[in-house]
N, C-alpha and C positions, 0 to 999 in steps of 0.2 A: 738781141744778143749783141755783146759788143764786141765790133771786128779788133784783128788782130793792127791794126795800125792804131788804134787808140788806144788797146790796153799793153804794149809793150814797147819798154824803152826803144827810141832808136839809137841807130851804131850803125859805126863803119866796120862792115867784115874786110876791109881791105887793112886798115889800120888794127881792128882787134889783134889779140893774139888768139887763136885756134882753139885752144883750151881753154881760154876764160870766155872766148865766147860760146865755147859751147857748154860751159857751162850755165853761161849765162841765158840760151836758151834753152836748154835743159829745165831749167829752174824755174823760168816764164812760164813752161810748156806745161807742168806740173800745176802748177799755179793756175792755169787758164781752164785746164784739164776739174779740177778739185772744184771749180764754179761752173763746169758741166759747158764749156768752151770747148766741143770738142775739137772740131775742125780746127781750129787755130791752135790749139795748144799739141796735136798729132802733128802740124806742121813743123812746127819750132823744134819738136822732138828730132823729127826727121832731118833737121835742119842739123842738128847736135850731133846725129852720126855721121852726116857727109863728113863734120868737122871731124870728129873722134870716131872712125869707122871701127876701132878694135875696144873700145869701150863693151864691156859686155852689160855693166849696168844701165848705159843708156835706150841699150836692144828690149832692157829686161823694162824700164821705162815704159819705153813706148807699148810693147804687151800691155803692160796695165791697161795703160789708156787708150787702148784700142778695145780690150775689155768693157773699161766704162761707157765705151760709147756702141757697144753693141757689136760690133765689128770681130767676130769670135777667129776664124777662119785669117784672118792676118793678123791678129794676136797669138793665135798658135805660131804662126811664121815666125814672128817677133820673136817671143819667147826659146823657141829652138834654134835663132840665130843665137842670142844670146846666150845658151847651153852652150854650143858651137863655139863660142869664146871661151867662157867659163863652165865646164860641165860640175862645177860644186856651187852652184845656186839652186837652194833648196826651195825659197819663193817661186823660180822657173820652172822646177818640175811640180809645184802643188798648182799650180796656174795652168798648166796644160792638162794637169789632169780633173780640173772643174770645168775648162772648156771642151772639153770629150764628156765628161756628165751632161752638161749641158747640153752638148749632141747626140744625147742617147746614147753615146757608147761607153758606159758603164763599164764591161770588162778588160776594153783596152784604159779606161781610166787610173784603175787600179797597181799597173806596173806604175804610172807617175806619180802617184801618191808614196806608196813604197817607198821610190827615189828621194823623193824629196824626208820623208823620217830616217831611211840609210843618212844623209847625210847631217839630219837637224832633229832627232828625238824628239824634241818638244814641239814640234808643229803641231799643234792642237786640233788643229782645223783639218790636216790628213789624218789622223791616228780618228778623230768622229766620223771622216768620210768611210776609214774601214773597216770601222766599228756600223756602219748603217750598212754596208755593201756585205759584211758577209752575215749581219743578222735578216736581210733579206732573204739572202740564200741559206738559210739557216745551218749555218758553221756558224755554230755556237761560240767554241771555244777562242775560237781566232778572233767573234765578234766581241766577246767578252774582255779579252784581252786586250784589244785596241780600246776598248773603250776604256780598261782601267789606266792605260798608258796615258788617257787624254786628260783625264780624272788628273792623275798624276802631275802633270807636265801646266793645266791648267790652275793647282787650288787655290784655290779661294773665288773663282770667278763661278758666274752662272754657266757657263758652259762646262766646268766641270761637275757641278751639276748636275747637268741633264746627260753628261757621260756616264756617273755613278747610274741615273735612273738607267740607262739604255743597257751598263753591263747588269744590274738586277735583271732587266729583262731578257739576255742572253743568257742570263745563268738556269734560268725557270721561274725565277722570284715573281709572276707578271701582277699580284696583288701589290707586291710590295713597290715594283716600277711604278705602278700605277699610284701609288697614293705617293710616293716622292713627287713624279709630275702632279700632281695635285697640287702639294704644297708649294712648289716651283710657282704655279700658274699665282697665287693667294701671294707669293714674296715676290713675283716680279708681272703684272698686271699687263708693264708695256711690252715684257717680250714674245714675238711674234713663234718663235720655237717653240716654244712652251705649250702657248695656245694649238699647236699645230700636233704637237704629241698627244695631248689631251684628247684633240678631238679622234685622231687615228687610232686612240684606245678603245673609247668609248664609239666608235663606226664598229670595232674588234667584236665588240660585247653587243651589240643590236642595240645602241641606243641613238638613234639616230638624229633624234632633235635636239641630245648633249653635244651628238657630235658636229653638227651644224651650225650649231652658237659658234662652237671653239675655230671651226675652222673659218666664219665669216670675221671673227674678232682678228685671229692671224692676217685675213688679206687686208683686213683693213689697215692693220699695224704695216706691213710688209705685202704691198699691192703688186710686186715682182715673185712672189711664191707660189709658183705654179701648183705646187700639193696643197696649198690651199685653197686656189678655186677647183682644184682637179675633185679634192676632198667635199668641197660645200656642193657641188653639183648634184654629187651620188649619193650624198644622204639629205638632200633636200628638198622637198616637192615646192614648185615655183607658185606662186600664185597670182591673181591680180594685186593685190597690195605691195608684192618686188619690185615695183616699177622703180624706185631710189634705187635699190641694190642693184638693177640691172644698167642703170646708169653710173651708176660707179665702178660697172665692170668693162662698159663701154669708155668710161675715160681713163681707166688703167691702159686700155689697150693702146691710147693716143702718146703713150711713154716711149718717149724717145729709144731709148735704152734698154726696151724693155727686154730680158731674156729671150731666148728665141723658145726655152722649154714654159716658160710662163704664156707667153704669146700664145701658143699653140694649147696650154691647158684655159686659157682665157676665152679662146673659140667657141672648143667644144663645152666649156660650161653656160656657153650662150646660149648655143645649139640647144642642150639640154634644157635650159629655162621655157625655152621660146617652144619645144618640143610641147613640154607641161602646159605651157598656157596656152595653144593651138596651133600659133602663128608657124607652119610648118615649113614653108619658102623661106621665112627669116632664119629657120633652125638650122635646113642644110646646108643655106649658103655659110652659114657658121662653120659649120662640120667642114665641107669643104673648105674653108679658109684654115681650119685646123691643118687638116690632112696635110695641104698641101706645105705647110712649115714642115720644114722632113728636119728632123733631130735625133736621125739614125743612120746606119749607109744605105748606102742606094741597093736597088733590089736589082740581081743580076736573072732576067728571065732565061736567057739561055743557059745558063751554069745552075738554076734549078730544075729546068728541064731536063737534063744531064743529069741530075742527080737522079729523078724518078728514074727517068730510064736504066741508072745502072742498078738502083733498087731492085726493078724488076724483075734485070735479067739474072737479078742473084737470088734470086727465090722463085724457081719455075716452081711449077706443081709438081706434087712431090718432094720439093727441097728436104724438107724433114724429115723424108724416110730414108734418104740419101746418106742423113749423117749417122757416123758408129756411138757418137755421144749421145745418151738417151735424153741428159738435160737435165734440170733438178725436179723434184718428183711434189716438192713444195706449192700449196696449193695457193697461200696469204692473199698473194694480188690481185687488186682487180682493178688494172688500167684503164680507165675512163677518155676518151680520146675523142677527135672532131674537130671539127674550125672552131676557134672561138666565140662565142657568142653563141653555141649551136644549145646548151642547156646542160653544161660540163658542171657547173656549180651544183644546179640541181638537183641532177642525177646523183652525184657524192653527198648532197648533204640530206637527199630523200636515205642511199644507201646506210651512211653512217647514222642515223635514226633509229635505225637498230641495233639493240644491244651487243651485240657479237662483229658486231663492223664499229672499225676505227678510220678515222680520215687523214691523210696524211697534205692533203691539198695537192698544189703544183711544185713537183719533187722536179728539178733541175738532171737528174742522178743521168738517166739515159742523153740527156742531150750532149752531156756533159766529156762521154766517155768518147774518145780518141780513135773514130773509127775509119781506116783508111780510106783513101778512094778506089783504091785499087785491089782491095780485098776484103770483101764483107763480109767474111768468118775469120778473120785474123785476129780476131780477140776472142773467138772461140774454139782455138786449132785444136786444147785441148783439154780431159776432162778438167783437169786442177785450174785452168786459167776460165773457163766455165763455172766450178765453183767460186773461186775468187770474186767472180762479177755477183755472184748470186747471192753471196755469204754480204758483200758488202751493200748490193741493195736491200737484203733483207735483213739488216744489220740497221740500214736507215729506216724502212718503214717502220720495224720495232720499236724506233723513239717513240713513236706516234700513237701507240694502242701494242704493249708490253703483253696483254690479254686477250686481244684479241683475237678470233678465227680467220677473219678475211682483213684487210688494211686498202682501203684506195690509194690512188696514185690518178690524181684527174690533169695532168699536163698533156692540153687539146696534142701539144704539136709531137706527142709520144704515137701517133698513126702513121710518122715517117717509119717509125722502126718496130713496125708490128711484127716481122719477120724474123730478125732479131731477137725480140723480147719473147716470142713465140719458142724462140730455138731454144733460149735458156730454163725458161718458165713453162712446159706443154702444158703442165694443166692451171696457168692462171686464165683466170677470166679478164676475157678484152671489150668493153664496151664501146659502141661507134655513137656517138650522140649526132643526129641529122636535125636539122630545121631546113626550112624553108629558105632556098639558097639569096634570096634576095634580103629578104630577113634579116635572115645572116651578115652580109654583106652590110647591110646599113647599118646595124646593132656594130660592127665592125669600127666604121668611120667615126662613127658618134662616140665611140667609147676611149678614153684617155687611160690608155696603161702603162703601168708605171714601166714596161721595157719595149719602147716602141714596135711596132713589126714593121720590118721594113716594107713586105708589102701591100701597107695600109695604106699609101701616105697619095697614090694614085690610085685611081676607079680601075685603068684599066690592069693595073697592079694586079688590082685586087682579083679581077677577074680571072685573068691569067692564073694566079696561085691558085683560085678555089677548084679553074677546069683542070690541073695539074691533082691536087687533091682527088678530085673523081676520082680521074686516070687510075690513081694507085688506088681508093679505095675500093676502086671497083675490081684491081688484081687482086687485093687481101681476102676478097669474097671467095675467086676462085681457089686458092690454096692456104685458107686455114681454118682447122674445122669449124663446122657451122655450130656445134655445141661450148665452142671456142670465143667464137666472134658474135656476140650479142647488139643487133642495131636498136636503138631507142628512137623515136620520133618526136620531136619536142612538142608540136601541134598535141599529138596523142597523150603526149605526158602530163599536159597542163589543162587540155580539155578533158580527158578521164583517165585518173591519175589509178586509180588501183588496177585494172588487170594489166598495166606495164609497168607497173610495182610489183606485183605477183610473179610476173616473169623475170623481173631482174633477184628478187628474193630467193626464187626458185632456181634460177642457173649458178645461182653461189654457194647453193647446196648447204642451203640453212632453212630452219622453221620459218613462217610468218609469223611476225610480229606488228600489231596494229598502230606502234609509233612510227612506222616508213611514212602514213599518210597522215601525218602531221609535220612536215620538215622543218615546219617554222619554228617547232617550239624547239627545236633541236637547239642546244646553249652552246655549240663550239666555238668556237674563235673562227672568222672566216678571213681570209686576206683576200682578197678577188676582188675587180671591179665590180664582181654581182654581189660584193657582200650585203647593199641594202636591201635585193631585192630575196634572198635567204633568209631575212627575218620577218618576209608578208607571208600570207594563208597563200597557197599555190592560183594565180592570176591567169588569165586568160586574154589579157589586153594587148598582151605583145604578138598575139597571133596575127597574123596578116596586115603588120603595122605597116608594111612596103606602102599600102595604097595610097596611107594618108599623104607619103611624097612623090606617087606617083606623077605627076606632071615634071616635074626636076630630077626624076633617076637619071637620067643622061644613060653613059656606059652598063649602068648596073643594070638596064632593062636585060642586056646579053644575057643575064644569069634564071630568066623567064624558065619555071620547067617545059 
């Protein structure tokens, strides 16, 4: 690398004037920056504000190039000094809000994105970011609409493009998104997006050796695209012959620059590799090296604990006969719930296998609602605001199965507000999906989801949140009915799957029907980190996988029944 005394003119700052010199480092700093000189060219940047400290563009400068040099955390500084000057820099606020994506924080990303299209309509690059962010959360129409803005504000480019394909697939068109991406991939061979939509189509659909082309061709193109090796991981079984691929994921990882969300998906697709091929010491120090890149906020153990507690004490036994509001009488739900990794996929896609069951996946809907700290019926003081919540969630499960008897609802972390859900819904059906707490736990670290959990990212995180978990599911036992509250054991489910098929059949209060035990053949669309493993015949290998890293559980041994 070449230092900054050989590639920048010298000068007298005693003689310069203020302004042309700083502009003149300004300019250097850009320049040194653009040939990946990071240190030296953040220097001269620096150097350009002491000069011009009310410069807002010089603040907005150096953000960049603290960006490009990986440095996220003092480019957000940068960038909001630079708002601080000028609050109508619309590059400023689309820049703060990739490096909050980039941190996992998603939802506070979103007001900066916003800002920056209030102020610049045609930022292409915000109107695709809320065009992805709310067809995630499936708000369709909002996602639609950003996307035809980008469409709009882009034409004639490939990105607007691949906006047209992505509002097709907000609209419901997903044959028609799909064969657009298609032809995108056929007209433009080098782009890494392209390849990148394809494959998370075809992963949608069970095709999983389509999808693993596409996604390995993306990282190759663009070796910083975390959903690229997040993608090629999980639908690709590793073999001895990966050994190239696996060294070309190990020198993505020596990238200076590289993402802190790429970094962290670059681990765990190691992890995973090494998983496949034996090597089980190699895979969790992966995992572990994943985890511990935290690209979310930090996890507050005592303001969770606080939360159980106040859960608790707002649903003694009895709570529900306390209230004068009966609840709605509506039976559709059937909330599937547990730690992650416990067998939530499964469980939904053995249920929706049946004709009369609709799957709705991981509904946002309950996490979502505004519920005080300090009043845990205040959104159900009364019967119309009761309705209101009920008419609106069962207004969203209905997108999902218009037909259907029963409709799931599998978002693990819906067992915070079983009490709640209970109150408004008494006779939906509440599923507890249990595994094996260590299991659990590792299937945990190992897995790259696309909305981090905060406390994944430590062992003893994690630990902490699952004995927190008990706590309360062990109060849900005593106060909500047992004809109510349904537990599944994932051991039991995957070692003999019909008579706790039969039982979950039978508590939904529907016929048996002999495609529950076949899940795999089930054609839905899955979005989940399990979505590969919902298109195998029901397996039995992930039962008591803890042993294989036994010697390395470190913290997790705590979680021993």
């Amino acid at each position: 690398m070449t230092g900054l005394s050989s590639s920048a003119p010298k000068s007298d700052p005693i003689s310069a004037h203020p302004a042309e010199e700083a502009k003149r480092c300004a300019a250097e700093g850009v320049r040194l920056i653009q040939h990946r000189h990071f240190a030296q060219g953040i220097a001269l940047l620096n150097r350009a504000i002491e000069l011009r400290p009310s410069m807002a563009s010089l603040r907005h400068d150096l953000g960049v190039a603290l960006m490009a040099a990986g440095q996220l955390e003092r480019a957000a500084a940068a960038f909001n000094a630079a708002l601080g000057l000028d609050p109508r820099l619309p590059s400023a606020h689309f820049h703060i809000g990739q490096i909050l994506e980039n941190l996992g924080r998603q939802d506070k990303a979103i007001p900066a994105f916003k800002a920056a299209i209030a102020l610049a309509p045609d930022v292409v690059a915000a109107q695709m970011r809320l065009g992805s962010f709310y067809l995630d959360r499936r708000m369709y129409a909002r996602s639609e609409a950003a996307f035809r803005a980008a469409a709009a504000a882009g034409k004639g480019t490939v990105t607007a493009a691949i906006a047209e394909a992505g509002a097709l697939e907000a609209s419901g068109a997903i044959d028609d998104a799909v064969a657009a991406i298609r032809a995108l991939v056929d007209a433009y061979p080098q782009n890494a997006v392209c390849h990148s939509l394809l494959a998370m189509h075809a992963a949608r659909a069970g095709n999983s050796a389509e999808s693993a082309r596409h996604y390995e061709r993306a990282a190759e193109l663009s070796p910083d695209m975390a959903a690229a090796w997040s993608g090629l991981a999980v639908n690709k079984k590793f073999t001895a012959g990966d050994g190239p691929l696996i060294t070309r994921m190990n020198a993505a990882l020596t990238r200076a620059n590289l993402p802190l969300r790429a970094r962290k998906s670059l681990h765990l697709a190691l992890g995973k590799a090494h998983d496949d091929l034996g090597n089980y010491e190699t895979a969790i120090r992966n995992f572990e090296a994943g985890g511990r890149i935290r690209v979310g906020d930090s996890f507050d153990r005592a303001a969770h604990a606080r939360r159980i507690d106040w859960t608790i004490a707002a649903t003694p036994p009895g709570y529900r006969d306390r209230q004068s509001d009966p609840g709605i009488e509506d039976a559709t739900p059937i909330l599937i719930v547990g730690m992650p990794r416990s067998g939530t996929t499964l469980t939904e896609q053995i249920l929706s296998s049946h004709p009369e069951i609709a799957a709705a996946g991981e509904l946002t809907f309950w996490g979502f609602l505004d519920l005080p700290r300090d009043d845990y019926w205040s959104l159900t003081a009364t019967p119309d605001a009761t309705r209101r919540i009920a008419d609106d969630y069962l207004a969203t499960l209905r997108a999902f199965g218009p037909g259907a008897k029963k409709i799931t609802d599998k978002m693990p972390d819906n067992f915070l507000l079983l009490g709640l859900i209970h109150r408004v819904f008494p006779n939906a059906i509440l599923i507890h999906c249990r595994r094996h707490p260590i299991d659990t736990a590792l299937s945990i670290l190992a897995t790259d989801f696309n909305s981090p959990l905060e406390y994944a990212s430590e062992p003893g995180d994690l630990v902490f949140f699952y004995r927190q978990y008990e706590r309360l599911m062990a109060h849900w036992r005593k106060v909500l009915p047992t004809g109510r509250l349904i537990e599944v054991d994932y051991e039991g489910l995957v070692t003999d799957p019909e008579p706790q098929t039969r039982r979950l059949i039978a508590a939904s209060g529907l016929e048996w029907n002999d495609a529950c035990l076949a899940p795999h053949r089930n054609s839905r669309k899955v979005n989940t980190a399990s979505l590969w493993q919902v298109r195998q015949p029901i397996y039995r290998t992930s039962v008591e996988r803890w042993r294989r890293y036994e010697p390395w559980l470190g913290e997790l041994r705590e979680l021993a029944p």
